[in-house]
ROSE-4610 file (N, C-alpha, C; in Angstrom, 1 decimal, always signed):
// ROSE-4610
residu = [X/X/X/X/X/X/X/X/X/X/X/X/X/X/X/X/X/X/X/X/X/X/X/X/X/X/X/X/X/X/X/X/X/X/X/X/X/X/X/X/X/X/X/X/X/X/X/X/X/X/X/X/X/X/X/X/X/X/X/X/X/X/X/X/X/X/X/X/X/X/X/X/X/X/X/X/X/X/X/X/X/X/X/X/X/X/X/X/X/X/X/X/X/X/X/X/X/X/X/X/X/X/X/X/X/X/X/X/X/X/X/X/X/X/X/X/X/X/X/X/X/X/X/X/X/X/X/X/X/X/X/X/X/X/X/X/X/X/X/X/X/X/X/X/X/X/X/X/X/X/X/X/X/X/X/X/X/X/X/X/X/X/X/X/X/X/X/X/X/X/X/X/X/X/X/X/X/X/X/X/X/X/X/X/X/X/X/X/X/X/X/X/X/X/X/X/X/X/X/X/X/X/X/X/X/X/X/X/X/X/X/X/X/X/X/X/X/X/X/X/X/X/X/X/X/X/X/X/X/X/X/X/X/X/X/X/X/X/X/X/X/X/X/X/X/X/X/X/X/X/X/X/X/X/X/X/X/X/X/X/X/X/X/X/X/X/X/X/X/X/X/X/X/X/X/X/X/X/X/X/X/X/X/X/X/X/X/X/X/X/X/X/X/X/X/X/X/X/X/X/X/X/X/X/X/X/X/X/X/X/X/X/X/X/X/X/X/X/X/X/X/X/X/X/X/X/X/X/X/X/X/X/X/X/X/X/X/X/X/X/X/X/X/X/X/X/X/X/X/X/X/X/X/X/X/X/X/X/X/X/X/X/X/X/X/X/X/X/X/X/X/X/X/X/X/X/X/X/X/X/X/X/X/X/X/X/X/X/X/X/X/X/X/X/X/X/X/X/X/X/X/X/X/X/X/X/X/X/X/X/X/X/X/X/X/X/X/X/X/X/X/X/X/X/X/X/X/X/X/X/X/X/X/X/X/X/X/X/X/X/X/X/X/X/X/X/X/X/X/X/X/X/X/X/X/X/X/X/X/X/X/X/X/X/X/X/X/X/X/X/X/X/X/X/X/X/X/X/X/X/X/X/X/X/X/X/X/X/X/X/X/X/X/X/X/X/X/X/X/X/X/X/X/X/X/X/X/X/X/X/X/X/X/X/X/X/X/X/X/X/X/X/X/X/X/X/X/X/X/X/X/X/X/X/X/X/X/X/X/X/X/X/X/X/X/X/X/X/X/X/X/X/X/X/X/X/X/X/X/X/X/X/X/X/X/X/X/X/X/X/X/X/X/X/X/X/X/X/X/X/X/X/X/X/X/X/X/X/X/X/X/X/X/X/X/X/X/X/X/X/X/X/X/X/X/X/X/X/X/X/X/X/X/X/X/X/X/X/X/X/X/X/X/X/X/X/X/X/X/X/X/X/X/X/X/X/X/X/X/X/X/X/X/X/X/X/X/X/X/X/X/X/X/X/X/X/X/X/X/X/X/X/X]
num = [1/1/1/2/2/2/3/3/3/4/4/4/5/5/5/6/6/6/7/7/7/8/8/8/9/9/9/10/10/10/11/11/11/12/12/12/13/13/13/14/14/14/15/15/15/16/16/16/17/17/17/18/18/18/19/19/19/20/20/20/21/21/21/22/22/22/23/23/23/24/24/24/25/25/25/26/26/26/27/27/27/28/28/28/29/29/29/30/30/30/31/31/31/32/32/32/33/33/33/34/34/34/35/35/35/36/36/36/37/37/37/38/38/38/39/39/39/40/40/40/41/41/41/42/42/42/43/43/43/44/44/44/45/45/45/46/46/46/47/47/47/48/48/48/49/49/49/50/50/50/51/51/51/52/52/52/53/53/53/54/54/54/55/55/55/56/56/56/57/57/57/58/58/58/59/59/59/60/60/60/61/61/61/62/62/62/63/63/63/64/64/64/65/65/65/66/66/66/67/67/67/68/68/68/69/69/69/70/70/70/71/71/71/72/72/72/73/73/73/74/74/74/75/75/75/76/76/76/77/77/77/78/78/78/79/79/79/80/80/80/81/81/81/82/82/82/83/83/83/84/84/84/85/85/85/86/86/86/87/87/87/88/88/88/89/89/89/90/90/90/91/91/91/92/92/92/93/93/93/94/94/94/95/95/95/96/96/96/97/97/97/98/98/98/99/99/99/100/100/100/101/101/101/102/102/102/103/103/103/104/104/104/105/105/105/106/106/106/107/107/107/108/108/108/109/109/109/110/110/110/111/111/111/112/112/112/113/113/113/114/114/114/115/115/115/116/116/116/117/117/117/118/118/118/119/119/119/120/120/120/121/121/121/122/122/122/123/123/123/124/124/124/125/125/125/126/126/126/127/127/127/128/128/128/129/129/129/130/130/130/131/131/131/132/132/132/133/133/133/134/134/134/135/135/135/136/136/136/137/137/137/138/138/138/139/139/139/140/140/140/141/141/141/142/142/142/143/143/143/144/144/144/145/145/145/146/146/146/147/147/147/148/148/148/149/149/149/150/150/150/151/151/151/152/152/152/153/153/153/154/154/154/155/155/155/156/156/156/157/157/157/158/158/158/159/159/159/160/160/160/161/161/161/162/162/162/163/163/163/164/164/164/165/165/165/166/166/166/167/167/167/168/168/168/169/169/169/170/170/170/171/171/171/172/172/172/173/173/173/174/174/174/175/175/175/176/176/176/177/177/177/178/178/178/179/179/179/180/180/180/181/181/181/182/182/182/183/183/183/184/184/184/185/185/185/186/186/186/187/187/187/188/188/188/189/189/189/190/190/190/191/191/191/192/192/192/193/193/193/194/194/194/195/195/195/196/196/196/197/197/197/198/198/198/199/199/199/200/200/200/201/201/201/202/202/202/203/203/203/204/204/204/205/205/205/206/206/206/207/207/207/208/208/208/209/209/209/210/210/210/211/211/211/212/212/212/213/213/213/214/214/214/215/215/215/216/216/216/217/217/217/218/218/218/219/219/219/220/220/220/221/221/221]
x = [+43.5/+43.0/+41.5/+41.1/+39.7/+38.6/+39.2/+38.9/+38.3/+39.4/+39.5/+38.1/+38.5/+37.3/+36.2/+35.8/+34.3/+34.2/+35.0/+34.4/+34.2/+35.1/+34.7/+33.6/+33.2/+32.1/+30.9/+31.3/+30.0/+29.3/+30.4/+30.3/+29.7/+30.0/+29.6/+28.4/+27.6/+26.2/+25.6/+26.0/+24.9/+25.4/+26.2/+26.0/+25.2/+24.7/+23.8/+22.6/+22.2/+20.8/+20.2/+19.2/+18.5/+18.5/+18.6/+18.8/+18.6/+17.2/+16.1/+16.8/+16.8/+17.4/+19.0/+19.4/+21.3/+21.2/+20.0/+20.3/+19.7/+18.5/+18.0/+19.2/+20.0/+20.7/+21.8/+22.4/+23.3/+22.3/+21.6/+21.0/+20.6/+20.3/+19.8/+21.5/+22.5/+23.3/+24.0/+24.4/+24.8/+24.5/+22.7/+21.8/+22.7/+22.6/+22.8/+24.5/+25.2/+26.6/+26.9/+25.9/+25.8/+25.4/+23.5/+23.1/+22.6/+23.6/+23.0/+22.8/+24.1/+23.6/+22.1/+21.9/+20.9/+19.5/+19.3/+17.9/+17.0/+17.1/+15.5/+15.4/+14.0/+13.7/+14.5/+15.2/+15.5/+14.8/+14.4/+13.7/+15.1/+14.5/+15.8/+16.3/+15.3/+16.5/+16.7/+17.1/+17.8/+17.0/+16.0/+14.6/+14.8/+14.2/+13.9/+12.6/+11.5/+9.8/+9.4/+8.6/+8.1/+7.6/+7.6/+6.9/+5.7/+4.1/+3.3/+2.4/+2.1/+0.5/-0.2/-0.9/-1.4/-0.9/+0.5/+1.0/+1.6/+1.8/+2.4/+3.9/+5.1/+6.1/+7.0/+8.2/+9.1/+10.1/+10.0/+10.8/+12.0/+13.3/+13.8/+13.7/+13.4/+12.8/+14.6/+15.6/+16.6/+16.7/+17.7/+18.0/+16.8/+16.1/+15.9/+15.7/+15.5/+14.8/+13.9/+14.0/+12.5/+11.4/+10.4/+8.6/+9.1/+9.8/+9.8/+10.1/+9.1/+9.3/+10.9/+11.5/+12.6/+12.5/+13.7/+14.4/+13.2/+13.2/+12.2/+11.1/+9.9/+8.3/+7.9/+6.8/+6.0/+5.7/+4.9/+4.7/+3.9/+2.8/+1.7/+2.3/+2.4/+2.9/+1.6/+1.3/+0.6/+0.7/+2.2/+1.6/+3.5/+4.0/+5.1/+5.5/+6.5/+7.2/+8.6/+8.7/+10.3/+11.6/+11.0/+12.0/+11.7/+11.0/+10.7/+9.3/+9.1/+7.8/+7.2/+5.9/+5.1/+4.8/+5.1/+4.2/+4.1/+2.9/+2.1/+2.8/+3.7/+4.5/+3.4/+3.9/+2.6/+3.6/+2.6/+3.2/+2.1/+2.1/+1.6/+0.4/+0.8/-0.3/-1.4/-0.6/-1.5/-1.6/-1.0/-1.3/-2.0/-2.3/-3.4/-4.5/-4.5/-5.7/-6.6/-7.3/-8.3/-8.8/-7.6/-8.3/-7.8/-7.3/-7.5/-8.4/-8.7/-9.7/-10.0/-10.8/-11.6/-13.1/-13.0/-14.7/-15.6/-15.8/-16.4/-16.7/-15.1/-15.2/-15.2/-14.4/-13.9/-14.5/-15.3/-15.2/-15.1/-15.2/-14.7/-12.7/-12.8/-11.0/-10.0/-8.9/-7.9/-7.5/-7.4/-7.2/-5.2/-5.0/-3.0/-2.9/-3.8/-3.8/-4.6/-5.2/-5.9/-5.5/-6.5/-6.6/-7.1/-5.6/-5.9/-6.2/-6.8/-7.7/-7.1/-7.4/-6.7/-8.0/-9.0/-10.4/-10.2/-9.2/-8.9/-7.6/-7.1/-6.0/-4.7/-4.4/-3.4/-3.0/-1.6/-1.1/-1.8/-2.2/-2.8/-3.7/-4.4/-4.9/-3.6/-3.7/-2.7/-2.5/-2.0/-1.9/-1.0/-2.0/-1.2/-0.6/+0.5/+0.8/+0.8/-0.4/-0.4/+0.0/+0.6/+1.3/+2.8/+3.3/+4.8/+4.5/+3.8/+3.8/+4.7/+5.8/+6.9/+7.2/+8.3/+9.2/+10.4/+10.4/+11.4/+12.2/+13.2/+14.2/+13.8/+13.3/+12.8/+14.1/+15.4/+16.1/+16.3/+15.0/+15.2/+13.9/+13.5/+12.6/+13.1/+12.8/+13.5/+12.3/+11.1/+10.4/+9.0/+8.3/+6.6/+6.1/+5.2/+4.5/+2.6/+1.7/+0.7/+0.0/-1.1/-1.6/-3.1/-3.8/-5.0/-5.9/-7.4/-7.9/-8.3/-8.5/-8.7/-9.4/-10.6/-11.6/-10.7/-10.4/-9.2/-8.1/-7.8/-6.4/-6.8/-7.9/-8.8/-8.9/-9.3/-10.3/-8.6/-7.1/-6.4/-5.6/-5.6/-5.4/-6.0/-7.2/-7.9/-8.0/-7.6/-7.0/-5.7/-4.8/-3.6/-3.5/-4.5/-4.6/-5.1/-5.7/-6.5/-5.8/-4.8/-4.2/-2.5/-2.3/-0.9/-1.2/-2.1/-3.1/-4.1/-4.6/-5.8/-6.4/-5.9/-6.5/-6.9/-6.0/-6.6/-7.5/-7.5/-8.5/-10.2/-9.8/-11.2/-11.4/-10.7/-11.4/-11.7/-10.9/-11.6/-12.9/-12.9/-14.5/-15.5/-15.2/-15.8/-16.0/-15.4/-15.2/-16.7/-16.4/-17.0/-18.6/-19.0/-20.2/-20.6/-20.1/-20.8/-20.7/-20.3/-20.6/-22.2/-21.7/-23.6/-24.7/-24.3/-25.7/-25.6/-24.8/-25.1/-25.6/-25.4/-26.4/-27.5/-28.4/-29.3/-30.2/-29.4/-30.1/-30.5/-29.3/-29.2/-30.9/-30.9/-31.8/-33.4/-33.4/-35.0/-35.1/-33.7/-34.1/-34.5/-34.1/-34.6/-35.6/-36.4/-37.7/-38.6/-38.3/-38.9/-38.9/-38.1/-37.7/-38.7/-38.7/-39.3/-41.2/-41.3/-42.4/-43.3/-42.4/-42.4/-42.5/-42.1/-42.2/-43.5/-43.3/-45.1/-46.1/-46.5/-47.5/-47.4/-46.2/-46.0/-46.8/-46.4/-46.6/-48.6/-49.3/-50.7/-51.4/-50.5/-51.1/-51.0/-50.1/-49.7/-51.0/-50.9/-52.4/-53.9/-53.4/-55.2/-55.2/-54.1/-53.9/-54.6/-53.6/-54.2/-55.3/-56.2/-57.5/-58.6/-58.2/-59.0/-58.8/-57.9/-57.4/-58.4/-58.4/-59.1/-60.6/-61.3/-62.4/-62.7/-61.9/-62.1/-62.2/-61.2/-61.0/-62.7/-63.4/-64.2/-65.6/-65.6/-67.2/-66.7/-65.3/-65.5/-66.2/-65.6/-65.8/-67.7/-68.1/-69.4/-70.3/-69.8/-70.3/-70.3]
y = [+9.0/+9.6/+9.9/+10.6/+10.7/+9.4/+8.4/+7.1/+6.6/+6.6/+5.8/+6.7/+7.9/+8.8/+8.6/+8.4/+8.2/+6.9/+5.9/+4.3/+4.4/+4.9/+5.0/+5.9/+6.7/+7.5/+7.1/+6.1/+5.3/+4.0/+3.5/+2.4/+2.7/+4.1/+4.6/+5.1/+5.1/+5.7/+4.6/+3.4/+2.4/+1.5/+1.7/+1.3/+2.1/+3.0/+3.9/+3.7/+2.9/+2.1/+0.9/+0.5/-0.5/-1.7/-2.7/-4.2/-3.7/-3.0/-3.2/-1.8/-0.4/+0.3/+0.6/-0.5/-0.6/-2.0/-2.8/-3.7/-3.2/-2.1/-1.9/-0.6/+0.1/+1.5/+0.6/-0.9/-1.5/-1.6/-2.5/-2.9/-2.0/-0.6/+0.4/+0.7/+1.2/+1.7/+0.5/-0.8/-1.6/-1.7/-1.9/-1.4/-0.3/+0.8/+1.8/+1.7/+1.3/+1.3/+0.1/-0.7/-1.6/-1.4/-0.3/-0.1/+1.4/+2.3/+3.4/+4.5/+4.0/+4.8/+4.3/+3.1/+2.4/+3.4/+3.6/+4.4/+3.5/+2.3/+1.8/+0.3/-0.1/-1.2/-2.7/-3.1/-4.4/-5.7/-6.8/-7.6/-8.2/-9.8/-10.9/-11.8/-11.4/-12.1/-11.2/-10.1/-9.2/-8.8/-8.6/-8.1/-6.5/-6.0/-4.1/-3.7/-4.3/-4.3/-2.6/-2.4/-1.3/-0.9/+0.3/+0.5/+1.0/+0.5/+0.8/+1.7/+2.3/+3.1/+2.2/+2.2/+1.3/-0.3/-0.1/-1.2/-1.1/-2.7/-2.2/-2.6/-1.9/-2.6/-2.5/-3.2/-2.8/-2.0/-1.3/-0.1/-0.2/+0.3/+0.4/+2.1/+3.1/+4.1/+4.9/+4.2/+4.4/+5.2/+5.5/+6.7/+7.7/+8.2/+9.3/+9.8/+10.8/+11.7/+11.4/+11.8/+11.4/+11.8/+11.1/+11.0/+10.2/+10.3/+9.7/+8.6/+7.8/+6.3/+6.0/+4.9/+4.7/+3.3/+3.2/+1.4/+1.1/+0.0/-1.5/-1.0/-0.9/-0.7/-0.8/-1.3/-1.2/+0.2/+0.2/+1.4/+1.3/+2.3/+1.7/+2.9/+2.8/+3.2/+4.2/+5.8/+6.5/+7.7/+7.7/+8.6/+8.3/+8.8/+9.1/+10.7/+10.6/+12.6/+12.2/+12.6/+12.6/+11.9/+10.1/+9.9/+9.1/+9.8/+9.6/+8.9/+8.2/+7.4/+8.1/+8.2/+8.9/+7.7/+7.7/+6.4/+6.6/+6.3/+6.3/+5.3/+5.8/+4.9/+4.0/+2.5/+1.7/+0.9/+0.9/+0.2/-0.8/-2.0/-2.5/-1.7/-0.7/+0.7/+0.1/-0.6/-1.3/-0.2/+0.5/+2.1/+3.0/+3.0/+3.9/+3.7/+2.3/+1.7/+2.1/+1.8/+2.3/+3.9/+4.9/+6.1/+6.4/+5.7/+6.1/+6.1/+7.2/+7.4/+6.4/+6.1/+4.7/+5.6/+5.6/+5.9/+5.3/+3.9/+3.1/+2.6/+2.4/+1.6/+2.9/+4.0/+5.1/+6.0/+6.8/+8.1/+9.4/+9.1/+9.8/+10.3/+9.0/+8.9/+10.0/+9.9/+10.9/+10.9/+11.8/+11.6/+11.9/+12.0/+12.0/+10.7/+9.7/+8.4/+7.2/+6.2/+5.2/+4.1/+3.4/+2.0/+1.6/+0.3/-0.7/-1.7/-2.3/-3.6/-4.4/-5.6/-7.3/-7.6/-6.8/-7.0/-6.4/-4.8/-4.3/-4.3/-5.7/-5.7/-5.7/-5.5/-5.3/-6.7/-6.9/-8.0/-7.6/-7.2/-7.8/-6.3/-6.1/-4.9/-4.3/-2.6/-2.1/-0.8/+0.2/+1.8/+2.5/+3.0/+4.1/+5.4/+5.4/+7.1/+8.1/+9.1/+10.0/+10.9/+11.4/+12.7/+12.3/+11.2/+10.6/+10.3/+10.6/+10.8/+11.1/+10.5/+11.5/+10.9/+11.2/+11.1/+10.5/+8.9/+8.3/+7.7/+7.4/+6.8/+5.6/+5.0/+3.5/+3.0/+3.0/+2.3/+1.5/+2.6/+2.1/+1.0/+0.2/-0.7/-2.0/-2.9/-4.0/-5.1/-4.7/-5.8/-5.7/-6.2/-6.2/-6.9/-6.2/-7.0/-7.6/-6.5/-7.5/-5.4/-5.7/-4.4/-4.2/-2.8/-2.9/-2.2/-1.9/-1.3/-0.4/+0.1/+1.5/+2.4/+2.2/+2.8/+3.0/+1.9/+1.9/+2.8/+2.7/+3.9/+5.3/+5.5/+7.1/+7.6/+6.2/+7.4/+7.7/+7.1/+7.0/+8.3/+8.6/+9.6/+11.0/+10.8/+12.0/+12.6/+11.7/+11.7/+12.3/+12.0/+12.4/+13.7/+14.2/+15.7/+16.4/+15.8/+16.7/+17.0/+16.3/+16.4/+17.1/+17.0/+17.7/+19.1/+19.1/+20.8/+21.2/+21.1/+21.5/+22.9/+23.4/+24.9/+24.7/+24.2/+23.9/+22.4/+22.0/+20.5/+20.9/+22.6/+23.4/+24.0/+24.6/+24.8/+23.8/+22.5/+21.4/+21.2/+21.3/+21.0/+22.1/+23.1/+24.3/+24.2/+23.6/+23.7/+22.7/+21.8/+21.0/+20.7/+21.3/+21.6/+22.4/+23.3/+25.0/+24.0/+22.8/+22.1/+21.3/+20.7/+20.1/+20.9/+22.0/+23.3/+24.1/+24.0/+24.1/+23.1/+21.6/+20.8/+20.8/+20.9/+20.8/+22.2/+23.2/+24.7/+24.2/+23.2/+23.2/+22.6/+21.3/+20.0/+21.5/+21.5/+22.6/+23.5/+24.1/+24.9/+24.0/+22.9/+22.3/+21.3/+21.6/+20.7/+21.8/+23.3/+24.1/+24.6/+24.3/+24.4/+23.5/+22.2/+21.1/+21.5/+21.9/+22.6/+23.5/+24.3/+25.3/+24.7/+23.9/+23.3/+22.4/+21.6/+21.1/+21.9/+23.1/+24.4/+24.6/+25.0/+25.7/+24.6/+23.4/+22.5/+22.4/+22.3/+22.5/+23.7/+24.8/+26.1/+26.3/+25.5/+25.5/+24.8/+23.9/+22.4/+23.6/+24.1/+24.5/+26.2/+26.6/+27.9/+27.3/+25.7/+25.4/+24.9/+24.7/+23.8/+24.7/+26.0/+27.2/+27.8/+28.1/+28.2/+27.8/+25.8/+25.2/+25.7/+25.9/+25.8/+27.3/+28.5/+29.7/+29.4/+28.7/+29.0/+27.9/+27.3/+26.3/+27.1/+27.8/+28.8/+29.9/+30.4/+31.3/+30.7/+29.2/+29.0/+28.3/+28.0/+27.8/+28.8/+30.3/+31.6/+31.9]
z = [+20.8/+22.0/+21.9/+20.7/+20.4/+20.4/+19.9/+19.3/+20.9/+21.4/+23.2/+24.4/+23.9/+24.8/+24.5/+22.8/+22.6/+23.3/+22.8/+22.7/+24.9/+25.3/+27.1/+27.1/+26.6/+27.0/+26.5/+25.4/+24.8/+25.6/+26.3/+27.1/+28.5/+29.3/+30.1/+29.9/+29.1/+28.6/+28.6/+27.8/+27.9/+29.3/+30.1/+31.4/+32.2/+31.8/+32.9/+32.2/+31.6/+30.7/+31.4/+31.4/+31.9/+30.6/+31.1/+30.1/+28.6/+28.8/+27.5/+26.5/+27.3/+26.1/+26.3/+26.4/+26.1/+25.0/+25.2/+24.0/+22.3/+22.9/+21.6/+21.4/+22.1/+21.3/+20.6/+21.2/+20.3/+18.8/+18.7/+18.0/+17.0/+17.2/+16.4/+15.9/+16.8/+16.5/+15.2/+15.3/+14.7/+13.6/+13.3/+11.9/+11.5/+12.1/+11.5/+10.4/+11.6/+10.9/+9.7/+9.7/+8.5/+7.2/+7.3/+6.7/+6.5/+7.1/+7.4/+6.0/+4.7/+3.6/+2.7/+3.2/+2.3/+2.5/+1.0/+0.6/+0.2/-0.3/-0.6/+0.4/+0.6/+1.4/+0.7/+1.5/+1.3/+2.2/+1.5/+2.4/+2.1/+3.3/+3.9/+2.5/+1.1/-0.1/-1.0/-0.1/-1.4/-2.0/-2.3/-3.1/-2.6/-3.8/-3.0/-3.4/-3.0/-3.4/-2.7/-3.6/-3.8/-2.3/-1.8/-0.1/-0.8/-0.5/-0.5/+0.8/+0.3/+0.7/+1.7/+3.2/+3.5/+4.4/+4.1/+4.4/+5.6/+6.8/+7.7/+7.8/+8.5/+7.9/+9.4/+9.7/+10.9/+10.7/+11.8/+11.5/+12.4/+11.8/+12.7/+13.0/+14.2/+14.2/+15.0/+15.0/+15.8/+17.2/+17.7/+18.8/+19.2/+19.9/+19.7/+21.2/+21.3/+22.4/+23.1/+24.5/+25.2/+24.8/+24.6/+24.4/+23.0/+22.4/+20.7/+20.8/+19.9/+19.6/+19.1/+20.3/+19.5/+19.2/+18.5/+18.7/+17.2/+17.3/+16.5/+16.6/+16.1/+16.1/+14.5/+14.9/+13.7/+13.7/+11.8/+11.4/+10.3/+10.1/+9.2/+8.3/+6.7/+6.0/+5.2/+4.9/+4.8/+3.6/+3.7/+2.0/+1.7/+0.7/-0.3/-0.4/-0.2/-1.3/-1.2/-2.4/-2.9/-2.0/-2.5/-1.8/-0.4/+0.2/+1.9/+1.8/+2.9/+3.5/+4.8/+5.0/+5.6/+6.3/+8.0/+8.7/+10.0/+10.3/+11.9/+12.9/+13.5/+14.5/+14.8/+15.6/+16.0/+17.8/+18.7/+19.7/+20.3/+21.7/+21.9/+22.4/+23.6/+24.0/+25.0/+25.9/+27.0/+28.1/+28.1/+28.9/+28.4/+27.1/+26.7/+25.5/+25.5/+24.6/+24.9/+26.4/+26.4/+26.2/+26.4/+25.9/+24.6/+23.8/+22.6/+21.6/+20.4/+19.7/+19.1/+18.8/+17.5/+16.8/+15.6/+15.2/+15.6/+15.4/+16.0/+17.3/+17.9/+19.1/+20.6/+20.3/+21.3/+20.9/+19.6/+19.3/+19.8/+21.4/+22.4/+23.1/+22.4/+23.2/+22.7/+22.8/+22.7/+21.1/+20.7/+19.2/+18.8/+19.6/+19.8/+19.4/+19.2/+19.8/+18.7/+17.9/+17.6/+17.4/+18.3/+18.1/+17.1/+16.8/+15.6/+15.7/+15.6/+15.9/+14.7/+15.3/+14.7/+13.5/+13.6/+13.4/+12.0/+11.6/+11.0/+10.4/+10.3/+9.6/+10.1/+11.7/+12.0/+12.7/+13.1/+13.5/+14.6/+16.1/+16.8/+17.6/+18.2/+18.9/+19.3/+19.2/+19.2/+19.1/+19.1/+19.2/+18.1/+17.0/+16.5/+17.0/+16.9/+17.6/+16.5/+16.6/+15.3/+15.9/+17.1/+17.1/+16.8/+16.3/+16.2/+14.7/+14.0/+12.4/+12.1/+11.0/+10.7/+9.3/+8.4/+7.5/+7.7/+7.1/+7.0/+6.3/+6.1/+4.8/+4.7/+3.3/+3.1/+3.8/+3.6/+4.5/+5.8/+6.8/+7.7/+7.9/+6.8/+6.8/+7.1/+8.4/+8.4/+7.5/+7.7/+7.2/+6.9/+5.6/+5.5/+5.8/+7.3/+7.8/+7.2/+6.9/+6.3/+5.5/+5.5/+4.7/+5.9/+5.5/+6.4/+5.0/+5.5/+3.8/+3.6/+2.3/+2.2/+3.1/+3.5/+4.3/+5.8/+6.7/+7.3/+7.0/+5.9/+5.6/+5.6/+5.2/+4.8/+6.3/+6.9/+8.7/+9.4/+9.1/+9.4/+9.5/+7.7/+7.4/+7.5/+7.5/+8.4/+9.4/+10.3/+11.7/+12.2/+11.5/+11.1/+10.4/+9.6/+9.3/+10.4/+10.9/+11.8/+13.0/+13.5/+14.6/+14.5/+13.3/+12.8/+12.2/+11.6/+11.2/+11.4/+12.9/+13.3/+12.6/+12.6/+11.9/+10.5/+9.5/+8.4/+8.2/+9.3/+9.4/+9.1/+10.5/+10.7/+9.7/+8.7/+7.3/+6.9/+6.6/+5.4/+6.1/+7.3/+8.0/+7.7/+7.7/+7.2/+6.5/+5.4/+4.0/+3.5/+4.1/+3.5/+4.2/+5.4/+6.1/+5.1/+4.3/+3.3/+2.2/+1.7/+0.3/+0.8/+1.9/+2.3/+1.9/+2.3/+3.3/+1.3/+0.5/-0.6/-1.6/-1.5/-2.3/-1.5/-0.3/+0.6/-0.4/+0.1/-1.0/-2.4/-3.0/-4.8/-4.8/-4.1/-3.9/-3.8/-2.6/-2.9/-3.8/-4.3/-5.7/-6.9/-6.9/-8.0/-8.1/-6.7/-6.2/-6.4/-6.2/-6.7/-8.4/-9.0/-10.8/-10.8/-10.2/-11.4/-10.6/-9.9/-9.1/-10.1/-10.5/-11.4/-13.0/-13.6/-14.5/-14.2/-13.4/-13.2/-13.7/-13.1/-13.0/-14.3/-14.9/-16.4/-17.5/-17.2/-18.3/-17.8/-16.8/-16.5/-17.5/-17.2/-17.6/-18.7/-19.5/-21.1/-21.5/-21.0/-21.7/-21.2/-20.5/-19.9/-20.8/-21.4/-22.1/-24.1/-23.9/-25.5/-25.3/-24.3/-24.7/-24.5/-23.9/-24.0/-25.6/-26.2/-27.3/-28.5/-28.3/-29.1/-29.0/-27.8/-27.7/-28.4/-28.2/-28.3/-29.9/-30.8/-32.2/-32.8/-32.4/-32.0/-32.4/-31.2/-31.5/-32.4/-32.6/-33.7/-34.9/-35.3/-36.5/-36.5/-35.9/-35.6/-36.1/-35.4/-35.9/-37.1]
């Protein structure tokens, strides 16, 4: 009776879905029941290659809640902890490319938001979602797609701090504006040391050549 109620109330839910998310909730759901204990990335020959840092991969991102990336999407892979993979959901983002952040290209745009450019490594122009940053089981890796580079990976990740920990972003900014405004200080104190040593070493040569001349007429006398 249980069995019969779900499998009708399951069938009734994806008939009140449109084409697109009743074939991806099969699709996620089926992954799941196939490979749902699997913990590390398997590619299509059975290989289980290491998830790297940097790299972009397909995700299956499954089920989830309204505003959250579900279903299949790429996903640029960003740090490691015990276990789990750190990755910046990725979509096509033809609705909000143009206001999304870029250093370069937007530095004005939304920062919830960066565009990845084809220019920088990604399969094609495209939208990072950094407020959809999350922790995921290498499991749900269907596939590696190509890598982007360090410099790329750093403005990535900085971005990503700043937008998940604004408050402590504003200290590392803080932090790190009082390391400038302190070698700027260090730099004239030691433009004044060697300032000072200049003068010292003048007044040393002009102290011994008075010296010589002084011990000069004594002995003349």
């Amino acid at each position: 009776m249980l069995n019969s109620s779900f499998t009708y109330n399951y069938i009734q839910g994806i008939k009140r879905q449109n084409a697109f998310d009743a074939s991806n909730i099969l699709m996620c759901d089926i992954n799941w029941i196939r490979h749902g204990t699997r913990v590390e990335f398997i590619d299509d020959e059975g290989n289980k290659p290491e998830v790297k840092i940097g790299t972009i991969y397909y995700i299956d991102y499954g089920n989830n809640f309204y505003g959250e990336l579900s279903y299949f999407h790429h996903g640029l892979c960003i740090g490691k902890s015990n276990g789990k993979i750190l990755v910046v959901p990725m979509r096509s983002g033809a609705d909000i490319i143009d206001i999304s952040y870029h250093p370069n290209k937007n530095p004005d745009g939304q920062k919830y938001y960066r565009k990845a450019l084809q220019s920088e490594g990604f399969m094609k122009d495209c939208v990072l979602l950094i407020n959809n940053t999350r922790y995921i089981s290498p499991g749900r890796i269907d596939k590696e797609i190509g890598a982007v580079s360090e410099d790329v990976l750093e403005e990535i990740k900085l971005q990503v701090f700043q937008v998940q920990f604004p408050d402590l972003f504003q200290k590392y900014t803080d932090t790190q504006q009082s390391v400038i405004n302190y070698e700027e200080e260090l730099n004239i104190k030691k433009q004044k040391l060697f300032e000072l040593h200049k003068k010292h070493n003048w007044l040393y040569q002009k102290y011994n050549k008075l010296k010589e001349q002084t011990i000069d007429k004594n002995i003349k006398k």
